[in-house]
N, C-alpha and C positions, 0 to 999 in steps of 0.2 A: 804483584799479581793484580789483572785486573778485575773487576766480579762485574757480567752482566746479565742479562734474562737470562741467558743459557744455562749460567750455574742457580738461578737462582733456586730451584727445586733441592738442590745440593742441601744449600744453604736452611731449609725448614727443617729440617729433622731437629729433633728435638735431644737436648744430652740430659740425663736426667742426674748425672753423678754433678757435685763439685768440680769445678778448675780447679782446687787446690789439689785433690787428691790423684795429680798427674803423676811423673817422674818421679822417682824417689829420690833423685840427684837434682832437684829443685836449687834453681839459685836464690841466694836468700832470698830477693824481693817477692818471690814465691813460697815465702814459710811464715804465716800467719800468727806463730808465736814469736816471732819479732815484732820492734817495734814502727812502727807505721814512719817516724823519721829515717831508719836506720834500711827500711825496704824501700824507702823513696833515694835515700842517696845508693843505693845501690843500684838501683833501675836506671837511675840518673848517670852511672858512670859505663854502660851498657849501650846507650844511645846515639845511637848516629846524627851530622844535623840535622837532617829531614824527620828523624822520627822525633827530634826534640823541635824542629817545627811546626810539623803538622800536630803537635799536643797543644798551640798555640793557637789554633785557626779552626774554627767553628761555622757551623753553615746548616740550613733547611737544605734538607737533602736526604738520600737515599745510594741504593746501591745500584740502579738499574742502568745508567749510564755507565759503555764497555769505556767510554773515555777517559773517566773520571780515575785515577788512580788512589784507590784508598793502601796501597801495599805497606807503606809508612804509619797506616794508621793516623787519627784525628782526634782533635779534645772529644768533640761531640756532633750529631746532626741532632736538628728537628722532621722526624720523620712523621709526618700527617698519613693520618688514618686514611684508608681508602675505603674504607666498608661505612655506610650509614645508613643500616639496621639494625636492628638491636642488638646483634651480634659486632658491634662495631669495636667494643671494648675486647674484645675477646681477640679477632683479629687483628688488630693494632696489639697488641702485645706478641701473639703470634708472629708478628711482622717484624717486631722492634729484637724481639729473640732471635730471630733468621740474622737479622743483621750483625746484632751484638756476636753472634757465632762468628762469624767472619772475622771478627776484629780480634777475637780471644782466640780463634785456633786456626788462621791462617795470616795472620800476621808473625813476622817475626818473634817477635816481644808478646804478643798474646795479650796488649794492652787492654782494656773495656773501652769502651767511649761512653761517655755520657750522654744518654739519650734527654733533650731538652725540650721544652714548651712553656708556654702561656698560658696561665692559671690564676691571674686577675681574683676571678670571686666564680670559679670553677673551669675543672681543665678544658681548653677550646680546642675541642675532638668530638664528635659524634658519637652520642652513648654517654658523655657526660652530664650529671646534675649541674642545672646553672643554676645558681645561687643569687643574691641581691648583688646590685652590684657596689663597688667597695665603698660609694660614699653614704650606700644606704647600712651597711654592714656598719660605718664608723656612727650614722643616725640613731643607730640605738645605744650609744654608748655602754655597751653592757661588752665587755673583754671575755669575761667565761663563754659567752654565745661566739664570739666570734672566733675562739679555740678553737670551738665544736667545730664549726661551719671549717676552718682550716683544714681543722684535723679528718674529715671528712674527703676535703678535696685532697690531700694527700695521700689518703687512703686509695681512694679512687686513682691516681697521678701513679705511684709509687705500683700499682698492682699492675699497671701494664706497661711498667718496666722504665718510663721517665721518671729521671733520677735530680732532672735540676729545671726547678721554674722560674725563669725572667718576672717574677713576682717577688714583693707587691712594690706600687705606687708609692713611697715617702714623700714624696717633693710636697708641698706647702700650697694649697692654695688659698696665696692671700691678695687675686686678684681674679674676682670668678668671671671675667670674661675669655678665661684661657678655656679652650674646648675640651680641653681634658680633668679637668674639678672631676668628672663621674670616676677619676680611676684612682682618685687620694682618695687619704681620712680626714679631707678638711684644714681647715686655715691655722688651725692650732699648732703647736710642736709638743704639749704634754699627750691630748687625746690623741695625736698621729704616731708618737712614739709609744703611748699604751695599746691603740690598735696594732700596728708591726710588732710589737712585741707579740702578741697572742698569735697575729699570720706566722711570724717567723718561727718561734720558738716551737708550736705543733707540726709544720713541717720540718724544721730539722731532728725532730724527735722522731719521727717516721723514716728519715732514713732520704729525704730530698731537701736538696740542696736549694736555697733562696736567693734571688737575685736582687737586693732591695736598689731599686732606682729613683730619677737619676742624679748621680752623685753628680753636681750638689741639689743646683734649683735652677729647673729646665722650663722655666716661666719668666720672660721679662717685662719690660717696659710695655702698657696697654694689651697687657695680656695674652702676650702674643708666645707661641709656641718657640721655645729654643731661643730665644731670644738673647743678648750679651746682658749680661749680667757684671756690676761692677759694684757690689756689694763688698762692706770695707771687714774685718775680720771680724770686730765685733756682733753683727747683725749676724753672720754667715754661726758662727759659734753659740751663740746665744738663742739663733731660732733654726736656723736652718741644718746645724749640723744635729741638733741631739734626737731626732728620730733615725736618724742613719747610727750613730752611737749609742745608741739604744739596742736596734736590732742585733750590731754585734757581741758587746759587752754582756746583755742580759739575756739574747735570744738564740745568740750563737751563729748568724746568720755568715754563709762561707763562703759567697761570692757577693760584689758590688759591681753594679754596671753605670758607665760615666754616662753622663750628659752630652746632646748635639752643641750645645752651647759653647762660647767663652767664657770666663770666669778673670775676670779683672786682665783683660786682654790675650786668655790664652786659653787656644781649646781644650775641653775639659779632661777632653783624650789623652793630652800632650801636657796637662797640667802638672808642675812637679808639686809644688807645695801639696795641693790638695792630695794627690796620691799615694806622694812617697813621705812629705814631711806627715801632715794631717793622717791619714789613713794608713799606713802602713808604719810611720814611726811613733807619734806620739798614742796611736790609738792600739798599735799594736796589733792591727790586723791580721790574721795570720793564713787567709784566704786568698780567693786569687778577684783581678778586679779585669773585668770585660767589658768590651766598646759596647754601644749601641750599635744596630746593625747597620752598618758602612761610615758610619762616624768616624774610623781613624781617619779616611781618605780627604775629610770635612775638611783639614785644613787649608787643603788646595784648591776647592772649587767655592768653599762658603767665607774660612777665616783668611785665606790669601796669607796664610803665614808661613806656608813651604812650598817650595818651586814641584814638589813630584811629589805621589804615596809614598814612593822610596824614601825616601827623607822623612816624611809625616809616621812612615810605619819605625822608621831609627829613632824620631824623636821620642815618640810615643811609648817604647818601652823603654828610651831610658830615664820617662818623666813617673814611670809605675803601673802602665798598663801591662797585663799579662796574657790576655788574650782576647783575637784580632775578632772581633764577629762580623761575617759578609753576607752578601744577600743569595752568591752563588759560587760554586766552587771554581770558577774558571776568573774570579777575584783574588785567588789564592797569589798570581802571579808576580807585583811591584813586591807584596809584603816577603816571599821569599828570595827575593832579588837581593833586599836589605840582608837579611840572612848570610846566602851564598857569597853573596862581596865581603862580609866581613865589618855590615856597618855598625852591627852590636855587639858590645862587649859579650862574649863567653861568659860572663859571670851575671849579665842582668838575661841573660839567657835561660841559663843553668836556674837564678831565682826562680824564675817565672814556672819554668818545666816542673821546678823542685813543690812546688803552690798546688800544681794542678794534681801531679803524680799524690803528694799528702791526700788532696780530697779525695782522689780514686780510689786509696788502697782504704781512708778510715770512713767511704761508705760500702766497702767489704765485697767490690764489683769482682776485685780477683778470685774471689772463693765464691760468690754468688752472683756470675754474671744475670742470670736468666732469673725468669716472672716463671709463675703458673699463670695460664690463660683461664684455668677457669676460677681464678683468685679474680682476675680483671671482669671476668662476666659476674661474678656474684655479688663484686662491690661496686661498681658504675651505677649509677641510676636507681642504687639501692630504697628501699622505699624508707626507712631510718632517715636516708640522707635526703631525701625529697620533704619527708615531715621538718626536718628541720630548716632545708628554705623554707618552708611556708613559715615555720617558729622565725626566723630572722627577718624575712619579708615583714611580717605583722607588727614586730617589734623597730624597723627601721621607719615608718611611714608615721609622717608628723603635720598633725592636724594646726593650721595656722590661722583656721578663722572660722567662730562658729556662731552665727550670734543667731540668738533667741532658742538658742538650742536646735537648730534644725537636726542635725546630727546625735546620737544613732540614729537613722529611720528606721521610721516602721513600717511590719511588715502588711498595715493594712491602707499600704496610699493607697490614693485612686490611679494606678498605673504610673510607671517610674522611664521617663526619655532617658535614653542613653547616648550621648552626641558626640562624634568624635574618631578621626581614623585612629587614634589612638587606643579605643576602645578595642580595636578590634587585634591592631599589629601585634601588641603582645609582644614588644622590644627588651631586647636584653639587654641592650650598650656594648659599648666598646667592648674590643678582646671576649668575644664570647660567642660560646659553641652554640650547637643551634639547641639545647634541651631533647629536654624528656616529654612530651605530651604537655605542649606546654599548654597552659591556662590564659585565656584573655580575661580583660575586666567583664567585658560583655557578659562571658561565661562564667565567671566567677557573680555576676549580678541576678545571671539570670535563676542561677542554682539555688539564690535565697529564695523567690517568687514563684508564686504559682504559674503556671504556665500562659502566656499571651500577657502577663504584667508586665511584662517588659518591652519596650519598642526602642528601634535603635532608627537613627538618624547618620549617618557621617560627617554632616557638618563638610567644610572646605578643603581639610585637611591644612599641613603647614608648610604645603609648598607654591607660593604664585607661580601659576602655569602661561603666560604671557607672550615667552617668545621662545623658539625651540631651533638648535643648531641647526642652518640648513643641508639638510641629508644626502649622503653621495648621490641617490638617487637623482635630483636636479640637475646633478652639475656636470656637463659635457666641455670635450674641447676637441681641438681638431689634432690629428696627429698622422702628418705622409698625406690627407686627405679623407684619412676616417675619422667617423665621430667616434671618441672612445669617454669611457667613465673619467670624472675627476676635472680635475682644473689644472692648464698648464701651470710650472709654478717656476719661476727667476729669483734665485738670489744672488744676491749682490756684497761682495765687501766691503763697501759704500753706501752713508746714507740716505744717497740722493739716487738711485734705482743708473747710476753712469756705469756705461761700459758693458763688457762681456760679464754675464754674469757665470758667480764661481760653481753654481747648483745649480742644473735645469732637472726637474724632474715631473711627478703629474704627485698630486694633492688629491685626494677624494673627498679631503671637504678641508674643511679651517676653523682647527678648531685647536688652536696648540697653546703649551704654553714652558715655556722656553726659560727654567730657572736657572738648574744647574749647570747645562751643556747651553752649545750654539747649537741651532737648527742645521746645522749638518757640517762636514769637512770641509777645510779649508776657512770656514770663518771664526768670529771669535763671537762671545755670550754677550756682549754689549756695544757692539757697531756694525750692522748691517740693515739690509731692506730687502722687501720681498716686495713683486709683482707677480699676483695669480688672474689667471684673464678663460675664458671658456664662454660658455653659456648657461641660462637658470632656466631649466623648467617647470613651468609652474602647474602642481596637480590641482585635478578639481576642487572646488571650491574658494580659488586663487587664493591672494595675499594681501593684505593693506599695509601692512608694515617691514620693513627692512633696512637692516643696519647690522651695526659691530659691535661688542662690545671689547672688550681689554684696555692696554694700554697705548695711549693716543699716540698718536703722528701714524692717520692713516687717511686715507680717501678713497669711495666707491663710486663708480662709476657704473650705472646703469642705460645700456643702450646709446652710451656714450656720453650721454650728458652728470656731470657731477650732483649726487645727491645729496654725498656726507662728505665735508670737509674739516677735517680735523688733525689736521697736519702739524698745528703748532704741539711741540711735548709741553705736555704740562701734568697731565695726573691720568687716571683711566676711570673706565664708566661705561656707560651705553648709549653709542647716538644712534638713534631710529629717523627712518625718510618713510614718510607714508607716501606710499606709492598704489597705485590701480593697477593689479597683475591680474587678470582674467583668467580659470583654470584652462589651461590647455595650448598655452603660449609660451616660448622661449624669446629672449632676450638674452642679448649682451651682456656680461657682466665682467667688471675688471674691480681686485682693491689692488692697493699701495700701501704697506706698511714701512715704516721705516724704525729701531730703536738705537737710543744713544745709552742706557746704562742698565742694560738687562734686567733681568723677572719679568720678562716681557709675557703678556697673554694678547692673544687674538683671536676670536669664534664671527664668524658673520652667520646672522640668526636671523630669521622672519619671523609670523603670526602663523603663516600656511598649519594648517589641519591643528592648529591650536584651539582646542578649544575647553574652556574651564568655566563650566557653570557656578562658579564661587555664589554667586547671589543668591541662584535658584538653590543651591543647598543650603544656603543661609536658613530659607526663606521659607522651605522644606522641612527643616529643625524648629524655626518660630511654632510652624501651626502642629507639630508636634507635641512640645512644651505646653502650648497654651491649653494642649487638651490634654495636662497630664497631671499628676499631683504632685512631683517634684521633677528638676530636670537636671541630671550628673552632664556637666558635660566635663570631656577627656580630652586635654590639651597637651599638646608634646612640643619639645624644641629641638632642633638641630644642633649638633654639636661632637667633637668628636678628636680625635690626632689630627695637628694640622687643620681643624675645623673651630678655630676662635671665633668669637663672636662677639663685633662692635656693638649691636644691639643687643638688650637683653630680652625685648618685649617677644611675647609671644609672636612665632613667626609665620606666614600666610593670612592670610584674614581670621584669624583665631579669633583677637579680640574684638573683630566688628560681630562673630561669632556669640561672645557670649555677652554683648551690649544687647545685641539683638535678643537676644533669649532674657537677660536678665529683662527688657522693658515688658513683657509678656506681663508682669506680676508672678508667676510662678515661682516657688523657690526654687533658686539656680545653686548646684555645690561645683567648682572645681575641681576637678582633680588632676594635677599637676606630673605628668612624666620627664623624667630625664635627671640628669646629673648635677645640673648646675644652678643657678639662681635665674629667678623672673623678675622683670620689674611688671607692677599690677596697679594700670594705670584706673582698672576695673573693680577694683577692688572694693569700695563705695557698693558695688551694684549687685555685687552677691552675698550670700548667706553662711557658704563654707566654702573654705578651701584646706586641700588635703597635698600633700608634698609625700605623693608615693616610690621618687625616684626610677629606676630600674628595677621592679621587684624579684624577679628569676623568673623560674620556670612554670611556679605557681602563685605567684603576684597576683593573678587575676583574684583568685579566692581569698588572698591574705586583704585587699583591698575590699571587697565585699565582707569581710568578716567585721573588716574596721567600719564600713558604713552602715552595716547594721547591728552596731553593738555587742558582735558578741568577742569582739577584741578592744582594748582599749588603745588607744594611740600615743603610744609611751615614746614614740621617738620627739629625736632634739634636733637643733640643726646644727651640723658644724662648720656650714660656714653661715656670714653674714648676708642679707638679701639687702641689697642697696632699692631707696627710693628711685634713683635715675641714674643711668652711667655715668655720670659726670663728679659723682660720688668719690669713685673707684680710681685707686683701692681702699676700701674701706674694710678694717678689719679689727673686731673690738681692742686688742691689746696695744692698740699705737701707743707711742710714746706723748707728753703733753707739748700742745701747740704751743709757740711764740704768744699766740695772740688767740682765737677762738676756734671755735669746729665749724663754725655754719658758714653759710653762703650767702649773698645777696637777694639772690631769688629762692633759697633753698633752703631747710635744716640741714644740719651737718648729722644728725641721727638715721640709722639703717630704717627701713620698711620693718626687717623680723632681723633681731641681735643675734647673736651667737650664744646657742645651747637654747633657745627661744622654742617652747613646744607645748601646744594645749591638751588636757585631757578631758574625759569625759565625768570628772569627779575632780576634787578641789583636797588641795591640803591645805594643811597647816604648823608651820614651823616654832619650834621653841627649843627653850632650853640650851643657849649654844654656855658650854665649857670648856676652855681652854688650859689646859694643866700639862706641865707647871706653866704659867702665863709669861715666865722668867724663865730664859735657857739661856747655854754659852751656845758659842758661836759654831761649835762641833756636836752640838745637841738637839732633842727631837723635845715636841711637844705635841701632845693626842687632843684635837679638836672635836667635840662633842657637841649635836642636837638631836633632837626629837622632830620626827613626822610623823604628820597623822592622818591620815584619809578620814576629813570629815563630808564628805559626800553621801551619796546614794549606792554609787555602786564600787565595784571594785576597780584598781587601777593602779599605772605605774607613774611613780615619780623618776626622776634624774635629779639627783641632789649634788650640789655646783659647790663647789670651794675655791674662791678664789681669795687672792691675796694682795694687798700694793705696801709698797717699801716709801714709806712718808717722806723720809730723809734719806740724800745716799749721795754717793761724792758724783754721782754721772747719772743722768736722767734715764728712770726707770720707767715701763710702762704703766700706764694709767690704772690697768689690771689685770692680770695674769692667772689662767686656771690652776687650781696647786692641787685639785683633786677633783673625784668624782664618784660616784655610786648609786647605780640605779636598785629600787627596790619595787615590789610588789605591794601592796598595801589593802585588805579588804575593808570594808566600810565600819567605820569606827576604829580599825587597827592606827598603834603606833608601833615607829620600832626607833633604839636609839643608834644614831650614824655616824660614827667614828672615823676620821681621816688622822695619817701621820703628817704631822706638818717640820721639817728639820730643814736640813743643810742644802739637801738636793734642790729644794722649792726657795728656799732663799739665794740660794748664792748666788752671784753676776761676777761679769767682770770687772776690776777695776779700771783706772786711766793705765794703767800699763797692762792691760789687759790679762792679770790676774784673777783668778777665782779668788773671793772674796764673799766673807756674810759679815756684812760689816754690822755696829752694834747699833741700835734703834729701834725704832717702834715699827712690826707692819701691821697694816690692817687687815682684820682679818674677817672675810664676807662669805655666809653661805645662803645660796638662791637656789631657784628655777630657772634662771635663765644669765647670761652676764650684766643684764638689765635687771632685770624680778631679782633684786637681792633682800632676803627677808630678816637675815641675823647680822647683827654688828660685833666686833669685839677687837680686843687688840694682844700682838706678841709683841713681849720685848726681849732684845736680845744685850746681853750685858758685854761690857768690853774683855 
């Protein structure tokens, strides 16, 4: 059966009884006092192969396409909200029920599907609370808050009937120029497996299913996104796998989704070790594990390690993959090829089906397919769950430089500059919905101040505005004798533009970029040349610059004479020809591309109607400043999936930005948006800086709370902020050098360490106890100090236990977190801080890479930071 608009009205009615309470002649896998294996292998011997296929194949989608045939039923879709008003939650559950009907009472088998999404650091749907996002959530190192905040968005997630989130983030970042640091817990494997634990374990307690990704470590070489990874078992074991064994072991977490990457020459989709030996045998996984979305096909167009998908989608389940995720349903077709041919065994089949069918029936979808809608409107956007982003926003944002105390201000400056597109945007980051009334800094500043105390500025923003794709609009060509839009365009299956070419068609601009595929049939992704030839009009105002950017071996030709020749391959960039274009004039225009080993990009860009006042805002923000009594200015950086970043410096003229503001004399604070690390070559020239990350939806106010004291700024950082890229990867737990840490022209020390966070009041550490100081090698021992808030006001500490192994048969890191605890503290209070310290915190592997706590001394160190270490002391462990 097909379902399209015409049934869809069918389809809304609402059942208000249980699915179980159908038939009385109910086949077992229909009788809910059975057990959950014994109703999966029944269902499973009941299955046709299509419907034990499509339990395999997952997709964003819907039911509206008559094409689409769901009659077999599917694991699950992501079906995206269509309503964004505040009635959005309400409808999207209404909508997710329509569907879910179909699947439970006009399918044969009455299976459910699992309705899926993206729920990062809240669900990304309209009408959801957006919360910090995950690396501000792991900033405050506090695990009971970050329950909450789970258990919240589950709440939310789970009421309007999504049963499984592609959440959270595990991977490790121990290289923060990867654009993705905003969606981890940080560089660590203790705080990233104690955060997952609290994401994971509140949502599987609610009743959705967790995705922890990507199995293993989807960050390589220079920090580049998905990158191969050839990490030897040790490393992979010892850092990278125990926040993934963590979530399942301790959190329950019931699905895993691989990585785009390789992992010691083999895609991570298609990996057997990692899959089937690591995850599924020795960890005993008992979930199902899912691609990334289009990742199984990855081998063929990225790894070049299988001739077709058909092969890639055989290998791939018989390395432990169990279900297929694609970006659209009409991708359904190589993967069931492998199927119908008969290239997978019936029994790594049957697994897989057996994995998914378990999850289905023991999240209780056959007796409770359907949501209440008005469960979904009364907990969306709930104001409980709004108080508490702001509670986690305040707690996540980590003050890194205050000096003379400029920080709290007060509330009687003489008028407060606000500087900064930042201020205003009100950014959420990555995977995230658009909020609830959301809060800007602006707003959040202006709400402390009297009225007109506050004056905003925008400053340059962070994007250089310089040269802009040239627009179909200019670009004409001739065709039969007419002028029509676009640019003729030739390609060729040769490098040199020889012969008939194999693609004539018209371009309406150029601006391509050519990774995965060729530019069109008949050629292939790494040898061919294009010739696009027309004319450029140029609008008022004319032009003075023109050029290309991408990857070289190209030349332009304006009016027939050669401007840019850049023919030779050698790397890519942007070559500009200043030329004199009058507004209201056409000209000639022909390029030449040619490439020899594909990721080819191409854009021919001009100056035309560019224009970015970058200085005059500068300059706009100075006499601002100079006539204010302090000056916040709000700096963002770029960064994102697929959005690495070679630089870390503030990007667009930021910091000519806050140079210029700090020479005023006024005091200048920072305030820092985004996910990942800055380097702050500025840092000398201002008075505070505040590392407020992605705050949510009320950030604005949690940031304003924290700069006028009436929050303290108890977060930490987890990862490390390097001096200069050249650093990286820099990351406190390395193992010890050959020879020294530093550089020639450089220290080998971070900018701000790991766990590294100021507050607004001062402690003081004592008392460290260790008992018994002497344990066996299967034994714990309770480390004990004393804090004391000897400040002024009240505040939060983050109290640091870390540990190093003096002696050991195979070199151990330098220092390794073995715990943590954050507390509240009022002025004058002490409390005393107990961590367990045992077997889990000590053991490694040996040379034969054995689990092992071999016997010797470790040291044992509690700080404020993995630098600020304030108590000494030592465990021994006897043979």
């Amino acid at each position: 059966m097909r379902v399209g608009p015409a049934r869809w009205s069918i389809l809304l009615l609402v059942v208000s009884r249980p699915v179980a309470a159908q038939a009385s002649a109910s086949p077992p896998y229909r009788d809910p006092r059975r057990s959950v294996a014994e109703r999966a292998q029944d269902l499973l011997g009941r299955m046709t192969a299509e419907e034990k296929f499509w339990q395999l194949f997952m997709i964003p989608g819907d039911l509206d396409d008559p094409a689409h045939d769901y009659s077999h039923g599917i694991f699950g879709l992501q079906i995206v909200a269509r309503d964004s008003t505040r009635d959005a939650a309400r409808a999207q559950a209404v909508r997710i029920n329509a569907i879910q009907r179909y699947f439970v009472e006009h399918t044969r088998l009455g299976i459910p599907i699992i309705p899926f999404d993206e729920a990062l650091h809240g669900l990304v749907q309209p009408g959801a609370t957006a919360f910090p996002q995950a690396i501000a959530l792991a900033a405050t190192w506090d695990t009971e808050l970050v329950a909450r905040v789970a258990g919240a968005i589950a709440r939310e997630t789970a009421s309007r009937g999504v049963r499984q989130v592609l959440s959270p983030v595990l991977n490790l970042a121990r290289d923060v120029r990867w654009g993705r640091v905003e969606e981890t817990y940080g560089e660590d494997p203790v705080l990233a497996s104690a955060m997952g634990r609290a994401f994971v374990g509140a949502f599987e307690r609610a009743g959705v299913v967790t995705t922890p990704k990507h199995f293993v470590a989807n960050v390589g070489d220079g920090g580049r996104d998905s990158y191969p990874i050839d990490y030897d078992e040790r490393l992979l074991a010892e850092t990278y796998f125990p926040p993934f064994e963590s979530a399942i072991h301790q959190a329950g977490a019931r699905s895993v989704m691989t990585a785009y990457n390789s992992v010691g020459g083999d895609p991570a989709t298609q990996n057997h070790w990692l899959l089937t030996e690591i995850l599924k045998t020795r960890w005993g996984f008992a979930g199902f594990v899912i691609s990334d979305a289009a990742a199984t096909g990855g081998a063929t167009v990225l790894h070049m390690t299988e001739s077709s998908t058909v092969t890639a989608a055989q290998h791939a389940f018989e390395a432990g993959l169990d279900v297929v995720f694609q970006s659209s349903y009409e991708q359904y077709r190589p993967y069931w090829d492998a199927f119908r041919h008969g290239m997978i065994a019936a029994a790594v089949i049957d697994s897989s089906v057996a994995r998914v069918l378990r999850v289905k029936l023991g999240l209780g979808l056959f007796e409770h397919p359907y949501v209440d809608p008005d469960s979904a409107a009364f907990w969306n956007g709930h104001a409980a769950h709004r108080a508490l982003a702001l509670e986690a926003a305040r707690e996540g944002i980590v003050l890194l430089q205050n000096r003379r105390g400029v920080l709290p201000l007060r509330d009687t400056l003489r008028g407060v500059a606000v500087i900064g597109t930042d201020a205003v945007a009100a950014r959420l980051g990555g995977y995230s919905g658009p909020g609830i009334r959301v809060v800007s800094l602006l707003d959040g500043i202006r709400a402390k101040l009297p009225s007109g105390a506050v004056r905003f500025a925008p400053g340059p923003g962070r994007v250089r505005r310089e040269l802009a794709t040239v627009p179909p609009a200019a670009l004409r060509s001739d065709s039969g004798g007419q002028s029509v839009p676009g640019l003729a365009a030739q390609y060729f299956d040769n490098i040199a533009l020889q012969g008939a070419p194999r693609i004539v068609r018209r371009d309406d601009r150029v601006d391509f970029g050519w990774t995965l595929a060729a530019p069109g049939p008949g050629l292939t992704r790494d040898w061919y040349s294009v010739r696009w030839s027309g004319s450029l009009a140029v609008p008022a105002g004319g032009a003075r610059l023109l050029g290309v950017q991408g990857s070289d071996g190209f030349r332009l030709y304006l009016d027939d004479s050669l401007v840019i020749d850049d023919w030779q391959k050698r790397s890519a960039g942007t070559r500009v020809a200043e030329v004199s274009l009058p507004g209201g004039g056409t000209h000639a225009l022909r390029l030449e591309f040619f490439e020899t080993t594909g990721n080819a990009h191409v854009r021919l860009v001009w100056d035309a109607g560019v224009n970015d006042p970058w200085q005059a805002r500068i300059d706009s923000a100075v006499r601002l400043a100079r006539a204010s009594g302090v000056a916040i200015v709000v700096a963002g950086i770029e960064e994102g999936e697929f959005r690495d970043r070679a630089s870390l410096g503030l990007p667009g003229h930021q910091e000519e930005l806050i140079r210029a503001v700090a020479a005023t004399g006024t005091p200048i604070i920072v305030v820092l948006v985004g996910g990942g690390a800055v380097t702050m070559p500025w840092l000398d020239q201002v008075a505070g800086v505040l590392e407020v990350w992605y705050p949510g939806e009320v950030g604005g106010r949690a940031v304003a709370d924290v700069l006028f004291g009436d929050a303290d700024p108890g977060g930490r950082l987890p990862i490390t902020f390097p001096i200069a890229e050249g650093q990286l990867p820099l990351v406190y737990d390395h193992k010890p050098t050959g020879r020294g840490d530093d550089y020639l022209d450089l220290t080998g020390q971070p900018l701000f360490p790991f766990g590294f966070g100021l507050s607004y009041t001062t402690f003081a550490y004592s008392g460290l106890a260790i008992g018994p100081d002497t344990i066996g090698p299967g034994d714990s021992a309770i480390v004990r100090c004393r804090v004391k808030n000897v400040g002024g006001v009240s505040g939060d500490e983050v109290v640091q236990l870390y540990v190093r192994d003096e002696l050991a048969s195979v070199a151990r890191p330098v220092l390794q977190l073995a715990g943590f605890r954050r507390v509240r503290l009022a002025p004058g209070e002490e409390q005393e801080i107990s961590f367990p310290l045992g077997p889990e915190r000590l053991r490694f592997l040996d040379r034969n890479l054995r689990p092992v706590v071999e016997p010797g001394t470790f040291r044992v160190l509690i700080g404020s930071s993995s630098r600020d270490l304030r108590l000494r002391g030592a465990l021994t462990v006897r043979p």
